[in-house]
N, C-alpha and C positions, 0 to 999 in steps of 0.2 A: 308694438312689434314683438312677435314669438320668435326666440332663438333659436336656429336650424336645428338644433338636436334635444328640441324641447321633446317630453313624449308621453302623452296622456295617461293613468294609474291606470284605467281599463280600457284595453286595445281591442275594437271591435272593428273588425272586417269587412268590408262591403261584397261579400259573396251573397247568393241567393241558391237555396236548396236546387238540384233539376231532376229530383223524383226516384233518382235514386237511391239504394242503399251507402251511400256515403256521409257517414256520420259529420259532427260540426269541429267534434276533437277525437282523438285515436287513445287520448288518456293521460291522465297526469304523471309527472318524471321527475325525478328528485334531478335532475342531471343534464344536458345535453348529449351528454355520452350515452348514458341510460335511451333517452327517445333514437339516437339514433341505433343505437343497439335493438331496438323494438322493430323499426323500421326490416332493418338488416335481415333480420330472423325472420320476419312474417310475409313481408312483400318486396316486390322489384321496383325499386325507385333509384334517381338519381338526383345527387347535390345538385339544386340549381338555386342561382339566386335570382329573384326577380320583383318589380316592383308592383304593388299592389295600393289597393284606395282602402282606407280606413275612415270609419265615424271621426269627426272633428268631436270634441269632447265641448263641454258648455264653456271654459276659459278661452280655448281658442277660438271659437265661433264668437264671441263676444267681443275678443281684441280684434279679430278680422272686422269686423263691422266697426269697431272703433276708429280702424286705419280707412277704412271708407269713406268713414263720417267725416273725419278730417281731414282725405282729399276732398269733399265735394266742398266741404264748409272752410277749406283752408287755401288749396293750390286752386281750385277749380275760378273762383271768382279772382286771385291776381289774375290768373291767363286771358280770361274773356274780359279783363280790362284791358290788356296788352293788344288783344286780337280789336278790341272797337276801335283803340288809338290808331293801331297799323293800318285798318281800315279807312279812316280820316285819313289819315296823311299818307295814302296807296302812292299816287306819284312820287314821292321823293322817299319813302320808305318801303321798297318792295321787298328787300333781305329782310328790314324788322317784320312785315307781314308773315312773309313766307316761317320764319322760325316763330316766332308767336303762335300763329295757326299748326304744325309740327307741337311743339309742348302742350297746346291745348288738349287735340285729338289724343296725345299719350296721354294726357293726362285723364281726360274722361275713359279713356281705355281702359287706364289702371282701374278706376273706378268701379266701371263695370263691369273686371274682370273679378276684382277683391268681391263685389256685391252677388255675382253669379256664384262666385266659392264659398261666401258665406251660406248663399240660400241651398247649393247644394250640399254643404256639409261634409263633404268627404275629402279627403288628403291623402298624398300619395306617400307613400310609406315603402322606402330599401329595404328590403328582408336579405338578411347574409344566406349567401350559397351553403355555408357550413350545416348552416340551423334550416335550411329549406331544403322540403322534397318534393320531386315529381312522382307523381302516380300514375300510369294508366288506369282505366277503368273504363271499360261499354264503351268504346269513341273519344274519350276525351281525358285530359290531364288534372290530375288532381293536386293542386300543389296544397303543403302541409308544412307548418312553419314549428318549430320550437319556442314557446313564449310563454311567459308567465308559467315555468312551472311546466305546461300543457304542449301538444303537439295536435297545433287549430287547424280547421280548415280554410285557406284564406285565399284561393281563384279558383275557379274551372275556365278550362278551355279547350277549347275541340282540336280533336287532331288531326293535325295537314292529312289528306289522303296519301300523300307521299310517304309521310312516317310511318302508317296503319301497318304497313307489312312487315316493315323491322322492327315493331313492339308486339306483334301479337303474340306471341308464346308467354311474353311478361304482363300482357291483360290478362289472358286466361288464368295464369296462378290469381290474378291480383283479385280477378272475378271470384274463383273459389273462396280463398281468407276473407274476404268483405262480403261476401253472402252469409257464408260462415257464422262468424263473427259479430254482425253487424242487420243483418237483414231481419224481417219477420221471424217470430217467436215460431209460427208454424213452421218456416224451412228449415232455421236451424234445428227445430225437433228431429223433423226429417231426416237430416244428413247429418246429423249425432248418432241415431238408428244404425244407420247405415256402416258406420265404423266397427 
């Protein structure tokens, strides 16, 4: 069993690039204060906290599979001896059936719930509001976490067509500083020029 606040040496994200110019980290911070200070000065973002899926590192994928191994090879066969008995003596035992078959079913639930989590490998991870930002950018949110030092990239999500009009003046900056910035060696030539 991994203790709720266990938390892997290298934190890696289950985000996936989507073609944009949006880098993976914004740059290394001696500080919190420091990345949020970077944030502040360059782009329109807002503190949000929100929870995201992380790589399971190889200790925790192993114990998860561990705790599998021994519901299938520990609880699973008490229960389906419970459930054969209850089955036999159905007449005169239909409570012991009924709750026998209930522990069974959760119990292979658990099972192959833990075994579906190992094989996907990812865990969900609270990011504090403090250390987390939202970003606009082309349609969608960028959220940007303070960690390790770094301020990561760690979801994209699209934005409600409802919000598009009350953020667009803060994509547009967010557009220029991240093309800026961040984009092809030819643009930024370009609009270096231009200054």
């Amino acid at each position: 069993m991994i203790k709720e606040d266990y938390r892997p040496d290298n934190i890696e994200f289950n985000v996936s690039k989507d073609g944009t110019n949006i880098p993976e980290s914004l740059g290394e911070f001696a500080t919190p204060e420091d990345a949020g200070k970077f944030i502040g000065s360059n782009l329109t973002a807002l503190n949000r906290g929100v929870t995201v899926s992380r790589h399971m590192d190889a200790f925790e994928k192993k114990t998860c599979r561990e705790d599998y191994q021994d519901v299938l090879e520990n609880l699973v066969p008490v229960y389906e001896k419970e459930l054969s008995a209850a089955e036999l003596a159905l007449v005169n035992a239909e409570a012991t059936l009924k709750n026998s078959q209930e522990a069974y079913d959760f119990t292979i639930n658990r099972a192959k719930n833990l075994a579906a989590e190992a094989k996907r490998g990812l865990k969900d991870m609270i990011l504090d509001e403090k250390y987390t930002y939202r970003i606009p950018y082309q349609g969608r949110f960028y959220f940007y976490t303070y960690i390790d030092g770094s301020l990561r990239l760690c979801l994209i999500r699209e934005i409600a067509e409802s919000e598009k009009t009350e953020i667009w003046s803060q994509m547009g900056a967010n557009e220029e500083f991240i093309n800026r910035e961040f984009g092809p060696a030819e643009v930024k030539e370009v609009k270096k020029g231009k200054k």
